[in-house]
C-alpha positions as CSV (number, residue, x, y, z in Angstrom):
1,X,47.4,-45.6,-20.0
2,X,46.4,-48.6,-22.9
3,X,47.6,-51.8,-21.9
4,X,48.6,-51.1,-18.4
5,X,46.5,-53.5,-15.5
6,X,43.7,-51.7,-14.3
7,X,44.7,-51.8,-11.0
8,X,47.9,-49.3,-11.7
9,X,46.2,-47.5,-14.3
10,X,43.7,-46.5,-11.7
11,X,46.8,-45.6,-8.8
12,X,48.6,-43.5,-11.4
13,X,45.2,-41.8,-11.7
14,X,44.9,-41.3,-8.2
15,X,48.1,-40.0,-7.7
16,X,48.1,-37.4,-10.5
17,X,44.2,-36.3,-9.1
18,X,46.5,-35.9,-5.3
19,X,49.4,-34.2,-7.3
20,X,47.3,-31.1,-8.1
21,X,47.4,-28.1,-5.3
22,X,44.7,-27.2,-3.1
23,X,42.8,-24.5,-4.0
24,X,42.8,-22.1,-1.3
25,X,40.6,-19.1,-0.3
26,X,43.4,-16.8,-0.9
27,X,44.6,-18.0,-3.7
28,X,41.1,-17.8,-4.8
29,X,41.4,-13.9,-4.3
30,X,44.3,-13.9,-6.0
31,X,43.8,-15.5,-9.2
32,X,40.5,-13.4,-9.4
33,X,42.7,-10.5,-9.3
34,X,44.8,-11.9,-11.7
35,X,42.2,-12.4,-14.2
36,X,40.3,-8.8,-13.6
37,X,43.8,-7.4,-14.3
38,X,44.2,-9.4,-17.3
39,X,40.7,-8.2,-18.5
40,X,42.4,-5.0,-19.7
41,X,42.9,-4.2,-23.8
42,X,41.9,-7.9,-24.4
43,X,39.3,-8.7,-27.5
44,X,35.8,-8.9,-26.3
45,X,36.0,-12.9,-27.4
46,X,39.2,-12.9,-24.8
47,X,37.5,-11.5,-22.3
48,X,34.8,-13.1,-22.5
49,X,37.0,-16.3,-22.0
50,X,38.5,-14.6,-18.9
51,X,35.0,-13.6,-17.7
52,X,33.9,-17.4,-17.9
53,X,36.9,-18.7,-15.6
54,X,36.7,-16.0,-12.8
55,X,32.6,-17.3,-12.4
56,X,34.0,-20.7,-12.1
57,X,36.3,-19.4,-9.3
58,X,32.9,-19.0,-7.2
59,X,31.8,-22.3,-7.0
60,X,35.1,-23.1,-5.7
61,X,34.6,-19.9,-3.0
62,X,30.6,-21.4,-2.3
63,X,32.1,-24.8,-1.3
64,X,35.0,-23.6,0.9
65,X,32.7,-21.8,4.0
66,X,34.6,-19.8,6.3
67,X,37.8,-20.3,5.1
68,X,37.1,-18.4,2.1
69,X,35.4,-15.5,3.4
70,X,38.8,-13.5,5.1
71,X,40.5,-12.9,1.8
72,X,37.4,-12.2,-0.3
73,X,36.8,-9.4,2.0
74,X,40.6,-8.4,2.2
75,X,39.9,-8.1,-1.6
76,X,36.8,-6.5,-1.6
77,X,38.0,-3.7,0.8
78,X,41.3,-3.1,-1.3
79,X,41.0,0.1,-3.0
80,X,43.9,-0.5,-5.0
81,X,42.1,-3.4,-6.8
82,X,39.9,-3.7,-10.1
83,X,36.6,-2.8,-9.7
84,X,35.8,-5.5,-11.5
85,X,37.9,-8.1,-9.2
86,X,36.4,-6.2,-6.2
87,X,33.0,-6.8,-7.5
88,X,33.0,-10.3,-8.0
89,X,34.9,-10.9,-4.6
90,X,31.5,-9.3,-3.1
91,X,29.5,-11.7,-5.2
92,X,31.3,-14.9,-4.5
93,X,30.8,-13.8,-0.4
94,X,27.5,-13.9,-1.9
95,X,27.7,-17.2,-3.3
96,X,29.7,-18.4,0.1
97,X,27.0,-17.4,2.2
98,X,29.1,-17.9,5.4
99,X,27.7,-15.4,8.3
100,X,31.1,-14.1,8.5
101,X,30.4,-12.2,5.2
102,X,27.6,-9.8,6.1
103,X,30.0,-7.2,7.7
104,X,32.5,-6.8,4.9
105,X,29.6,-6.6,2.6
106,X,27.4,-4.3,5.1
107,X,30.6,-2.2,5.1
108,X,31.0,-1.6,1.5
109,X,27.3,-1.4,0.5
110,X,27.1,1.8,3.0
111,X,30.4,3.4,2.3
112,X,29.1,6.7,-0.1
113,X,33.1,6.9,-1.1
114,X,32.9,3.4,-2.7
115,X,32.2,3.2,-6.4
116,X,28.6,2.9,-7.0
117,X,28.6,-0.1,-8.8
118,X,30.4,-1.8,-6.5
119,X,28.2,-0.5,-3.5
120,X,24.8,-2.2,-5.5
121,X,26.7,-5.3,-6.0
122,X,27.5,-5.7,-2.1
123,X,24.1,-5.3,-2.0
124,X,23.1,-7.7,-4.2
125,X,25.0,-9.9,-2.4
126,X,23.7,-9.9,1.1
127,X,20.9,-11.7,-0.4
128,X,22.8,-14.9,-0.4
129,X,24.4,-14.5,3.0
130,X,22.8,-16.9,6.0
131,X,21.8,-13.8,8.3
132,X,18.0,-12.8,9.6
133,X,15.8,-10.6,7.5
134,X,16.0,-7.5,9.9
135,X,19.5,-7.6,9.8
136,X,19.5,-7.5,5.8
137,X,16.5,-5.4,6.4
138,X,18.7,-2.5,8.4
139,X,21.6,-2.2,6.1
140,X,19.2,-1.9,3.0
141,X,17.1,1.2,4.7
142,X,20.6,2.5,5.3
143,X,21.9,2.4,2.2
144,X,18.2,4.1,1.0
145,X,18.0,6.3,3.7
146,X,21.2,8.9,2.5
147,X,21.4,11.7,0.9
148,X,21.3,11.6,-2.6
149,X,21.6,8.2,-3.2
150,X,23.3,7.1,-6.6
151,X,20.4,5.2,-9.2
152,X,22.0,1.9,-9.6
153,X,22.3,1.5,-5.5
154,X,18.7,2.7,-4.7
155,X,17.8,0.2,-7.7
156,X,19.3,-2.7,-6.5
157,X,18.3,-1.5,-2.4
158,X,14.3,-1.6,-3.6
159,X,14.9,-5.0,-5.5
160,X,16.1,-6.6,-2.3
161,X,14.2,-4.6,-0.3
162,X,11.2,-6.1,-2.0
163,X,11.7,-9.8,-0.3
164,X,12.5,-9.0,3.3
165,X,10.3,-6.0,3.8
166,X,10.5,-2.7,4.9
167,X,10.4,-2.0,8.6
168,X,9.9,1.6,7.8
169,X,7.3,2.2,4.8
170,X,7.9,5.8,5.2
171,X,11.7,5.5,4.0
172,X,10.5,3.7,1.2
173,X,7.9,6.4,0.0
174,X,10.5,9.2,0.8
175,X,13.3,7.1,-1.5
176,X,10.2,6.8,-4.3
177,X,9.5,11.0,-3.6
178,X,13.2,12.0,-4.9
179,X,12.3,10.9,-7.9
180,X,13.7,9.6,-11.0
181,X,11.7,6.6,-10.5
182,X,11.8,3.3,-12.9
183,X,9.5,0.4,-13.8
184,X,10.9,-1.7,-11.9
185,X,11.9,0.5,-8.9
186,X,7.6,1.4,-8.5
187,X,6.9,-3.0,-8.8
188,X,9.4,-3.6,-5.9
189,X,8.9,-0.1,-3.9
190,X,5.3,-1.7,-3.6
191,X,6.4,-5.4,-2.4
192,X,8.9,-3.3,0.0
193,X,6.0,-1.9,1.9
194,X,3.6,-4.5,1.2
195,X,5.6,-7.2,2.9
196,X,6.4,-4.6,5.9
197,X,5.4,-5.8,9.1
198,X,4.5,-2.2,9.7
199,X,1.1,-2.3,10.9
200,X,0.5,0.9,8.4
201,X,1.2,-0.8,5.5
202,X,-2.4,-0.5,4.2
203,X,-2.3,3.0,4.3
204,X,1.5,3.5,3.2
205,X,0.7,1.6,-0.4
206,X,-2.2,3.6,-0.9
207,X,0.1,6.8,-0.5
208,X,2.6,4.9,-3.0
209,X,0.2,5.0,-5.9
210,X,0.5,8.7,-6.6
211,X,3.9,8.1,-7.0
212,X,3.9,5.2,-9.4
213,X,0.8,5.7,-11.2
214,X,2.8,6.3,-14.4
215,X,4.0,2.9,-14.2
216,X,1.3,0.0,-14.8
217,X,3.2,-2.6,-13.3
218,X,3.8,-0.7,-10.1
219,X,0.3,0.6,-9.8
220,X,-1.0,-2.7,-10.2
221,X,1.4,-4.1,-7.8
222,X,0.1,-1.4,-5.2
223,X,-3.1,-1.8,-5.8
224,X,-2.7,-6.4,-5.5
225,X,-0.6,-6.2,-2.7
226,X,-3.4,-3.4,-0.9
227,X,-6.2,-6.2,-1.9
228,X,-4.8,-8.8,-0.2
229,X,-3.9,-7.2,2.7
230,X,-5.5,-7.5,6.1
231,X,-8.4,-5.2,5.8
232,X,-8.3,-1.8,8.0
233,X,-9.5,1.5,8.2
234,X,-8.2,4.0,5.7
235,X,-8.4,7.9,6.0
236,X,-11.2,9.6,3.6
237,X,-8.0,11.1,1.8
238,X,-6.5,7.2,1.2
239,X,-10.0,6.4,-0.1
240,X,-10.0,9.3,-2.1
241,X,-6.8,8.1,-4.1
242,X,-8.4,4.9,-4.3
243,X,-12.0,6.2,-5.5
244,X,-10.3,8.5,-8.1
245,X,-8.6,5.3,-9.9
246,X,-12.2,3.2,-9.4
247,X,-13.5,6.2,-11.7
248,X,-11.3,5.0,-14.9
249,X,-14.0,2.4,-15.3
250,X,-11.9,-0.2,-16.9
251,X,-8.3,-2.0,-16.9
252,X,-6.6,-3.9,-13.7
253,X,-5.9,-1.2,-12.0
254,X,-9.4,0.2,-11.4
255,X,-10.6,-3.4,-10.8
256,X,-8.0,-3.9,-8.1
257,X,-9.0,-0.4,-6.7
258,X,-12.3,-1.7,-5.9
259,X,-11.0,-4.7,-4.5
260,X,-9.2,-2.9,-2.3
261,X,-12.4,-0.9,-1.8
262,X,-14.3,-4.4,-0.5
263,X,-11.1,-5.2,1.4
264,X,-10.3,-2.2,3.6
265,X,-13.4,0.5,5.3
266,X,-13.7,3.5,3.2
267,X,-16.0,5.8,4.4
268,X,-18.7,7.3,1.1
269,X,-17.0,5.5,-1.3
270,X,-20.3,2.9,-1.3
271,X,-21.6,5.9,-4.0
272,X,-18.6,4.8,-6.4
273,X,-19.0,1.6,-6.3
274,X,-22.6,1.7,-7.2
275,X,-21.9,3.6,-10.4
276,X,-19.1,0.9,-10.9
277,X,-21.8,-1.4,-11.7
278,X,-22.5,0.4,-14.9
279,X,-19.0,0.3,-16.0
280,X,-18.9,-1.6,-19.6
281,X,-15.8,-3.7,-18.1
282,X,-17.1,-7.1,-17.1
283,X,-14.1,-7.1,-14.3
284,X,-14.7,-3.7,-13.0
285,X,-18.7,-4.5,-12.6
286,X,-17.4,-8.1,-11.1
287,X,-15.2,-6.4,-8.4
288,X,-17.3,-3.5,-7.5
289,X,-20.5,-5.7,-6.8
290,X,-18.2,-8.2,-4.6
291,X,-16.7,-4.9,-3.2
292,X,-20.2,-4.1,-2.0
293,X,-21.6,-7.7,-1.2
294,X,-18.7,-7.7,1.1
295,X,-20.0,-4.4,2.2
296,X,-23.5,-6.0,2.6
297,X,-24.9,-3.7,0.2
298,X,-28.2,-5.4,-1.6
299,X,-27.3,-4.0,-5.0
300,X,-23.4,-6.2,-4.3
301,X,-25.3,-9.2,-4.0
302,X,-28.0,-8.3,-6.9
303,X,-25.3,-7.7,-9.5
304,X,-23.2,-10.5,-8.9
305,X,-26.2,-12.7,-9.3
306,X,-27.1,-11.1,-12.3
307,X,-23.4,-12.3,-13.5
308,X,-23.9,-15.9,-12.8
């Protein structure tokens, strides 16, 4: 446009910007099919191309609300579609985060006959979607709650899981029992039943441990969440579990379990923490004398001002 006035430089500007079609929801769907198909016998460098414009489609599909949501899901329930299209019409629901998306997603995240992948990635989704947690909450128990339950779909159910809660910490333990347990599975089946509003909580993350103990970052997750908990009363067989990990004498997670000792009423376990204060870790010693200052016990308060 050199040498043409500003002023029609800037209309003919205007006018090609108005010339360009509307992107619509559907044809949002559509081109994502288009490009999943595409996806097929291509280079990894061409796909990768391909891969980059369908995530650019979702910022289109975040900014268009409602109008978006009807033919995402039209996609995402098509069977005779790309996984891979399908998949990314769940996430860009996801990214949308109208109300109207929850049921399509709820719908394919419980289906057992959908393709696993796809079923996590509904999941995965609901995340973003503007509904309450115990809504979210219900269809993630669901989806733990079957029979068998593929690895990538109770993976993803503990992950998001772990931010809203579990309304039933039992679920969660019986999910953590068929094992086959991860890392990362034990870290957010503890959050899960940590943030439960389940007044049994306390109790429920001390029956956890046994079940994560070969995982560090669970355990320890357990064993923080159990210490800052509100404290209660737990059965001599909860203290038990919690004693026998105080008797390791060093590392976070026998620290934390006398924390959790301090925090919550453990009948005879006053005897352990006693012989704590011999323990050559400095943090063990620190937490088993607080444990017992909170317990009013003179030798609590006597240790802890030898550590000063």
């Amino acid at each position: 446009m050199r040498g043409l006035p500003l002023a029609v430089a800037l209309l003919l500007s205007a006018l090609s910007v108005s010339a360009e079609p509307r992107r619509t929801g559907q044809s949002i769907a559509v081109e994502l099919d288009r490009l999943a198909a595409g996806q097929k016998d291509l280079h990894p460098h061409e796909a990768r191309s391909l891969e980059a414009k369908m995530r650019a489609l979702g910022e289109e599909a975040r900014r268009m609300g409602l109008s978006a949501v009807k033919p995402l899901a039209a996609l995402l329930a098509d069977r005779s579609k790309p996984v891979k299209a399908r998949a990314y019409a769940a996430e860009f629901l996801g990214l949308n985060g109208d109300p109207a998306a929850f049921k399509p997603l709820k719908d394919c995240a419980l289906d057992v006959s959908v393709d696993p992948g796809l079923r996590s990635a509904s999941l995965q989704a609901l995340a973003g979607v503007r509904v309450s947690d115990p809504q979210k909450r219900r269809v993630l128990e669901t989806a733990l709650g079957g029979d068998r339950v593929p690895p990538v779909v109770r993976a993803e159910g503990f992950m998001q899981l772990a931010d809203v809660g579990a309304a039933d910490p039992d679920l969660v333990l019986r999910a953590v029992s068929s094992g086959g347990l991860k890392p990362g599975e034990a870290r957010d089946a503890a959050r899960a039943i940590a943030r439960s509003p389940s007044p049994a909580a306390a109790g429920k993350l001390v029956e956890l441990l046994p079940y994560v103990a070969a995982f560090e970052e669970g355990e320890v997750e357990a064993l923080g969440s159990l210490a800052l908990l509100p404290g209660t009363t737990l059965s001599s067989a909860q203290g038990d579990v919690l004693v026998s990990i105080l008797r390791r004498r060093r590392g976070w997670a026998a620290a934390l379990a006398a924390r959790a000792l301090g925090r919550h009423r453990v009948d005879g376990a006053a005897g352990e923490l006693r012989r704590a204060l011999d323990a050559r870790d400095p943090v063990v010693v620190t937490e088993a004398a607080e444990a017992l200052a909170a317990w009013r016990d003179a030798r609590g308060a006597k240790a802890l001002d030898a550590l000063v």
